[in-house]
N, C-alpha and C positions, 0 to 999 in steps of 0.2 A: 279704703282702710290702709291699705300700705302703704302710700302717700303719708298718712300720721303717724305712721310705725317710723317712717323715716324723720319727722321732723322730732316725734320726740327722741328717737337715738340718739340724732343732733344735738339737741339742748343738754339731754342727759349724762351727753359724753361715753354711750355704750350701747350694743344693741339691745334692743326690746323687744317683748313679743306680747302676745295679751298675755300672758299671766306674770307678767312684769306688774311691778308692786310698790310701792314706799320700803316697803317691809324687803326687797329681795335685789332692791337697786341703791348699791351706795351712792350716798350725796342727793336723796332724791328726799328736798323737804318741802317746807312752805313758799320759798322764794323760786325756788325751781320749777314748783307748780303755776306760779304764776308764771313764769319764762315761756314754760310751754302755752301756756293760753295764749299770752302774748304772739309767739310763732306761729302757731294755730289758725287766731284772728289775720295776722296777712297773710296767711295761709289760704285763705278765705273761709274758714270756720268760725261758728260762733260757740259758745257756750256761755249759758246763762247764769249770770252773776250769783243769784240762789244755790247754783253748783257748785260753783269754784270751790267752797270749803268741805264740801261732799268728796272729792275729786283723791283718791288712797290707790288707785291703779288705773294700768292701761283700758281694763275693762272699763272702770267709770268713764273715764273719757272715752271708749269711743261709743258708750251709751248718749252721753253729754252732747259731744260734737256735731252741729247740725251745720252742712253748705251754707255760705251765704247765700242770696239771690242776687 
């Protein structure tokens, strides 16, 4: 988990923690959401395309984010 706390700090330009939010992180929109997926997957995480538009906080993602194999 802390490992994706770090990547999205990264992308988002600001620390995060789980109750980090769309709502509570500026600049954090549509395009950003996908940056972090992005990061994520070579990250080695996946999240399923069905989620991405689900995806309003830290909590969705790290419900979403599954290891690759």
């Amino acid at each position: 988990m802390e490992n994706i706390l770090d990547i999205l700090s990264e992308v988002l330009g600001t620390s995060v923690s789980e109750d980090s939010s769309v709502d509570n992180v500026a600049g954090w929109d549509s395009l950003k959401t996908l940056q972090v997926v992005m990061a994520l997957d070579e990250a080695g995480y996946e999240i399923p395309l069905e989620k991405i538009a689900e995806i309003k906080s830290v909590r969705d993602i790290l419900s979403f984010a599954v290891k690759a194999q």
